[in-house]
C-alpha positions in Angstrom: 57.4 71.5 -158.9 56.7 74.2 -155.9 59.6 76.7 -155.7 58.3 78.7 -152.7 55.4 79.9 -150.8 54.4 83.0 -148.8 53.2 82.2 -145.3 50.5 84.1 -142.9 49.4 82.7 -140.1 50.7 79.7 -140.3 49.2 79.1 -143.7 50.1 79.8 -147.5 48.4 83.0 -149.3 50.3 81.9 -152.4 53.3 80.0 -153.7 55.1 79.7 -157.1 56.0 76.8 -159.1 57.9 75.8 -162.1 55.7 74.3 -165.2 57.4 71.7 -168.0 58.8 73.9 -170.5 57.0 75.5 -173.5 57.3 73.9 -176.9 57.8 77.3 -179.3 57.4 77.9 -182.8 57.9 81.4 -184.8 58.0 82.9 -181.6 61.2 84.2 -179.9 59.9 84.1 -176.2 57.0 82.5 -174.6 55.3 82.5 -171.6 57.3 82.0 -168.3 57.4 78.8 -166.9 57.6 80.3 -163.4 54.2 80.5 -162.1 52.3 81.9 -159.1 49.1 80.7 -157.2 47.0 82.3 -154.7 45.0 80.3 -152.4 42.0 82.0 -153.8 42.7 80.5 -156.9 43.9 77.4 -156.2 40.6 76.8 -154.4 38.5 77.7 -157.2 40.5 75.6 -159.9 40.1 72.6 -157.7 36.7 73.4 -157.3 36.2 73.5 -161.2 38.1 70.6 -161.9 36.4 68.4 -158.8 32.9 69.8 -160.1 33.5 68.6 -164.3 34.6 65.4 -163.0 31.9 64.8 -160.4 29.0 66.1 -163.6 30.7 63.8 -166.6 30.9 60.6 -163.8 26.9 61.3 -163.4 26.4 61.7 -166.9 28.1 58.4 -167.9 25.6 56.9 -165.2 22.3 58.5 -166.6 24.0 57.2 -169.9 24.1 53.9 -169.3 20.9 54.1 -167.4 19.4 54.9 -170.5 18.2 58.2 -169.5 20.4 60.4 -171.6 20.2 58.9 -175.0 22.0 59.6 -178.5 26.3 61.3 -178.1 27.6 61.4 -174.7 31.2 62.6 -175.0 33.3 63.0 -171.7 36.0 65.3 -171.1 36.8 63.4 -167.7 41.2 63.8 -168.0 40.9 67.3 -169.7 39.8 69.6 -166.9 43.1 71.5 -166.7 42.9 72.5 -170.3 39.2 74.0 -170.1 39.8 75.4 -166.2 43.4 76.9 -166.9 42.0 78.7 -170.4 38.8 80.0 -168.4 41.0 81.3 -165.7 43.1 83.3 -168.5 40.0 84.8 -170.1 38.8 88.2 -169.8 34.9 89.6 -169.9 35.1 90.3 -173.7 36.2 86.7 -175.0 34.7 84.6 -176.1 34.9 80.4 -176.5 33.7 77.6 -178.8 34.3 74.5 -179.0 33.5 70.7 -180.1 31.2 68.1 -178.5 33.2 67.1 -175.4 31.8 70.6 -174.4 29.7 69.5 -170.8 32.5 71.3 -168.8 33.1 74.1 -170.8 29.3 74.4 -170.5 29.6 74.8 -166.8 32.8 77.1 -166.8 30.9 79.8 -169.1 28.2 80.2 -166.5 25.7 77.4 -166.9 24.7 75.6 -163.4 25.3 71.6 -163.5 21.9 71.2 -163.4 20.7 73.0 -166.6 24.0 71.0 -168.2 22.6 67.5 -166.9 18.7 68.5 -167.9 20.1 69.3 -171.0 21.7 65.9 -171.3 18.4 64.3 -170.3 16.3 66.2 -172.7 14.2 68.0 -169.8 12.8 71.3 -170.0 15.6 73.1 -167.6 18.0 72.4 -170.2 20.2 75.3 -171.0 19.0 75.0 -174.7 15.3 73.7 -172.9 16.2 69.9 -174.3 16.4 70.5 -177.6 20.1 70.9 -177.9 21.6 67.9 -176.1 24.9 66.8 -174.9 26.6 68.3 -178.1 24.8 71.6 -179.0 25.2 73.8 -175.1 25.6 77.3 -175.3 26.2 80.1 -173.3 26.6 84.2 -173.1 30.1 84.1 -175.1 30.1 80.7 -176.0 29.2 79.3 -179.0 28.6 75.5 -178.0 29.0 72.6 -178.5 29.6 71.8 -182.0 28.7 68.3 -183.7 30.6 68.4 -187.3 33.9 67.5 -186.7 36.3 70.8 -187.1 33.2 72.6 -188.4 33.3 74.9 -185.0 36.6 76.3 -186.2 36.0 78.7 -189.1 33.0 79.9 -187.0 35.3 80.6 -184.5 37.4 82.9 -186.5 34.2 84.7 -187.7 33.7 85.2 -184.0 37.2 86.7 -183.4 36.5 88.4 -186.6 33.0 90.1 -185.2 35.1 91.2 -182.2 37.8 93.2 -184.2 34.9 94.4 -186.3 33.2 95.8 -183.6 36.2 97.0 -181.5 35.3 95.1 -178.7 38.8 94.4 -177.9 38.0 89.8 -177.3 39.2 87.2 -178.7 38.1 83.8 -179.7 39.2 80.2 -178.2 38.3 77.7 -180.9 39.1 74.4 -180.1 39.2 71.0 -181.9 40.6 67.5 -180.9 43.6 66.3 -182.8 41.4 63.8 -184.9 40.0 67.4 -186.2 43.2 68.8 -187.1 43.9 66.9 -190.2 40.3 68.9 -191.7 41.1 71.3 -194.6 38.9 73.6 -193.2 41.0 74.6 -190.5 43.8 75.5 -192.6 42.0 77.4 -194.6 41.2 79.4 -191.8 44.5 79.7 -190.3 45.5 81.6 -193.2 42.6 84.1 -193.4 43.1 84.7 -189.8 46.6 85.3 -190.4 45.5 87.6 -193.6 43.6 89.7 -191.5 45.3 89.4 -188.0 41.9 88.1 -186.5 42.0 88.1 -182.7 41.6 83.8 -182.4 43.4 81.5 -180.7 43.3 77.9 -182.1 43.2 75.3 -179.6 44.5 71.9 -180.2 43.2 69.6 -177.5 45.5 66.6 -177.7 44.3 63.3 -175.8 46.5 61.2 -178.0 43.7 59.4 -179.8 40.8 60.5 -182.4 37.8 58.4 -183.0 39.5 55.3 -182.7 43.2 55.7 -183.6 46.5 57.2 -182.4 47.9 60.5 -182.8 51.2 58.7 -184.9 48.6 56.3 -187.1 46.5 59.7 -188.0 49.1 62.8 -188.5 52.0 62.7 -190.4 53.3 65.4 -187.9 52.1 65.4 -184.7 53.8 68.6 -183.8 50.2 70.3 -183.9 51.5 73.4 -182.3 53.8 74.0 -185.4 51.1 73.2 -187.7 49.8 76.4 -188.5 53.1 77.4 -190.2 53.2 81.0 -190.7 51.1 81.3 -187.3 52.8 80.9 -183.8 52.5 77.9 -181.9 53.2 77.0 -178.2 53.2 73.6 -176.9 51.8 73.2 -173.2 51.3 70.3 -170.8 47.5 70.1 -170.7 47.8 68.1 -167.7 48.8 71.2 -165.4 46.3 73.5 -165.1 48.5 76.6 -164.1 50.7 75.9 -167.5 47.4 76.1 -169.4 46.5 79.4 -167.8 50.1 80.9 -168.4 50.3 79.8 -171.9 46.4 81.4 -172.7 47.6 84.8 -170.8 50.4 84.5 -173.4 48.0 83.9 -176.5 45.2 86.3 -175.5 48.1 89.2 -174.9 49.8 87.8 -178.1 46.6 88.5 -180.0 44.5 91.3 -178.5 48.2 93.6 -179.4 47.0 93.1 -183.4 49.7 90.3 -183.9 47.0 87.8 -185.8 46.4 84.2 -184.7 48.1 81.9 -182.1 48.0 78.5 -181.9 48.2 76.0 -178.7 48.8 72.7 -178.3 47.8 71.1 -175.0 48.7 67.9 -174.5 46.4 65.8 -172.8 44.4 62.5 -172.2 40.6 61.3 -172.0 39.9 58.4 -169.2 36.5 57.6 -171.2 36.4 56.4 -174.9 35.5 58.7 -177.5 32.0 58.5 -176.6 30.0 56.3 -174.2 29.3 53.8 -177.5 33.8 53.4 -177.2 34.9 51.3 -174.5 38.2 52.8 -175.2 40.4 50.0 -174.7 40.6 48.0 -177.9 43.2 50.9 -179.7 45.3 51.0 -175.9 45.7 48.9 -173.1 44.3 49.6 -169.4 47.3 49.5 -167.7 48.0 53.0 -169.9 44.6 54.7 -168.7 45.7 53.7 -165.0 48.8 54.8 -165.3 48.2 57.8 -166.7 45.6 58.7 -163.9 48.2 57.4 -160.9 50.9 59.8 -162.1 49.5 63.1 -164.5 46.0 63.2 -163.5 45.2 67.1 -163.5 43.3 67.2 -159.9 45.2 64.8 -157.8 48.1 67.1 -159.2 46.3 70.2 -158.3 45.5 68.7 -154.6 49.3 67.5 -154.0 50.7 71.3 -154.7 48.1 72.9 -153.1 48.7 70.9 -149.7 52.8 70.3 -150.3 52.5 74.3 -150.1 50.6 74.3 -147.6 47.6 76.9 -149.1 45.2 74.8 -147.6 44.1 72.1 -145.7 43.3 68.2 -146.2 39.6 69.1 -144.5 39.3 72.6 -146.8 39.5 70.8 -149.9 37.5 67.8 -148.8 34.7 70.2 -147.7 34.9 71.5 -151.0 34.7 67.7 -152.7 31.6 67.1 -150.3 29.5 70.3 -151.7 30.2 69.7 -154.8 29.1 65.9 -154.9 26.1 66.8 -152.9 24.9 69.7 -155.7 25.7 66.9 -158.3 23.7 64.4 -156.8 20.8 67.1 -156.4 21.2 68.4 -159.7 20.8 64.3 -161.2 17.9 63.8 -159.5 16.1 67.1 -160.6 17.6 66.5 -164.3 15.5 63.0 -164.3 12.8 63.8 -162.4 11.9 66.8 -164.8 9.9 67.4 -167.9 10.4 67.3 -171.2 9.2 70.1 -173.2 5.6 69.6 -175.2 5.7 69.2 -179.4 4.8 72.3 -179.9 7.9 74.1 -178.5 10.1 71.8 -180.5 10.2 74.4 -183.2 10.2 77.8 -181.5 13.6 79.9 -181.7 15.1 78.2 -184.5 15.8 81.7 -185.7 16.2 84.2 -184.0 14.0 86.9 -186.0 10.7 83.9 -186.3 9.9 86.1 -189.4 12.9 84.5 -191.2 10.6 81.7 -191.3 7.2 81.2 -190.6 7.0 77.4 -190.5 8.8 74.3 -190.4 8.5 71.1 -192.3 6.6 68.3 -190.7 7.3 64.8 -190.6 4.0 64.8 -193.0 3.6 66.4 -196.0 0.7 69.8 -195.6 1.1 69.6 -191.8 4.1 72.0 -191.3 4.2 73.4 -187.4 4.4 77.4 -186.6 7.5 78.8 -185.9 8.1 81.2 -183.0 9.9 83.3 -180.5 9.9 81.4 -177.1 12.7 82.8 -175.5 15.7 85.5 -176.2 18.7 84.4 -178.6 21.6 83.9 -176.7 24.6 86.1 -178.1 22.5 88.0 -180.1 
């Protein structure tokens, strides 16, 4: 809810709000659920949000088109949690994440249209096709991860390589909650906690895994306390401003040498879990509708920023028009370009091509030559 907002000129230059409280566990204060909001900001958050939706809309068109073929996960419902962590981040951090990982894609520096081609298999793919919708990467992010949960324990060897090297980052590792029952994770939250590794652990809750609910899955679904001997926090992944609070919190928490974090944001997927999930046979309609009508993260983004007054109904629809007009170009090029020739299907599987000088064919005495097309990313 809006507290109060600073005026000039007859419009906002920022105004403060009050989040939902903070959910806390082993942790005697947490982060303040009063927050403020620039216009600057609140612009670009909208901006974020507006542009993930507009991309994973056109990518469950070229989906059912049949031009993007194989896993199409969408993270259509979960832009505050991706938008309000990226806002929070600093230069030296770094991010990985599952396979509903399009947006994140995008937020770490990749244009929409090197996301879609990637999608589509073309050649101006960020990972030049080969990758797909669930292996995207970028400088300080780590993809787009298949194997569910698997991302995590690489994630605290990231954090791990940042204290290593002094660096001063941390690492957001992310999972779903139909990942947080995997043994692997706590296994890692105790050799984070051993070694006070800079990571946060991300929980991304949209109440449902695969297939099933949150209750039918977990014996607790308190995820945030989950970690036991590490700190959890609770958070409304619905508001994008909580998000970014409660990530300022984690990264401060542990850049100071105070181990691992965990957060819990709670939040919901529109889609199924993946374009071959209708996503209705495990919940009803009338609970996706609702839940868009009354917690959807940009419509609540667009009432604060105009109940405040830090800008205008025409601002932000000129900023919904550019955005679905570099969509729409960025679609047409992603189908209308090439895919790359067999030959480059096995360059840069490593990045030293000495490692390994040739790859096994699908025929026995025909194995292909491995090279060095392009730079490793992160490397």
């Amino acid at each position: 809810k809006p507290l109060s907002s600073q005026q000039q000129n007859g419009f906002a230059s920022e105004a403060t709000f009050e989040t939902r409280a903070f959910k806390l566990h082993n942790l005697e204060e947490g982060p303040s659920t009063k927050v403020t909001l620039t216009k600057e900001d609140a612009l670009k958050y909208y901006g974020q949000m507006y542009m993930i939706r507009r991309m994973e809309t056109a990518a469950g068109n070229l989906y059912k088109e049949k031009v993007i073929r194989g896993f199409c996960h969408l993270y259509s419902g979960q832009e505050a949690c991706a938008v309000g962590m990226r806002a929070a981040m600093r230069p030296e951090d770094s991010c990985i994440t599952a396979y509903r990982c399009h947006g994140w894609t995008y937020l770490m520096g990749v244009s929409p249209q090197a996301v879609l081609s990637e999608l589509t298999g073309r050649s101006s793919g960020c990972a030049r096709g080969k990758g797909g919708s669930m292996h995207m990467y970028g400088k300080n992010f780590y993809g787009g991860n298949g194997i569910v949960g698997a991302q995590v324990p690489l994630g605290v060897g990231i954090g791990f390589a940042a204290k290593y090297n002094g660096t001063k980052g941390a690492c957001i590792a992310l999972y779903g909650d139909g990942a947080a029952n995997q043994g692997q994770l706590f296994e890692v939250y105790n050799m984070a906690k051993l070694w006070n590794t800079p990571c946060i652990f991300v929980c991304e809750n949209n109440g449902y895994g695969m297939g099933t609910s949150v209750e039918r899955a977990s014996a607790n679904t308190n995820y945030y306390t989950r970690g036991d001997f590490v700190p959890g926090i609770w958070v409304d992944g619905m508001d994008v401003l909580a998000v970014r609070e409660a990530t300022r919190f984690a990264l401060e928490h542990t850049s100071s040498g105070k181990g691992p974090i965990l957060m819990e944001t709670a939040t919901y997927r529109y889609s199924g879990h993946s374009m071959s999930d209708p996503g209705t046979s495990y919940r009803s309609r009338d609970e996706i509708a609702e839940v868009r009508q009354t917690r959807d993260p940009i419509t609540s983004l667009r009432e604060k920023i105009l109940t405040t007054e830090l800008a205008s109904v025409e601002e932000l629809k000129e900023i919904e028009g550019k955005i679905r007009g570099e969509v729409d170009t960025a679609t047409k090029l992603a189908k209308a370009d090439k895919e790359i020739s067999v030959e480059e299907l096995t360059t840069d599987i490593y990045a030293n091509p000495q490692n390994l000088a040739t790859v096994r064919n699908t025929l026995p005495h025909a194995e292909l030559t491995h090279k060095r097309l392009g730079q490793a990313v992160n490397m």
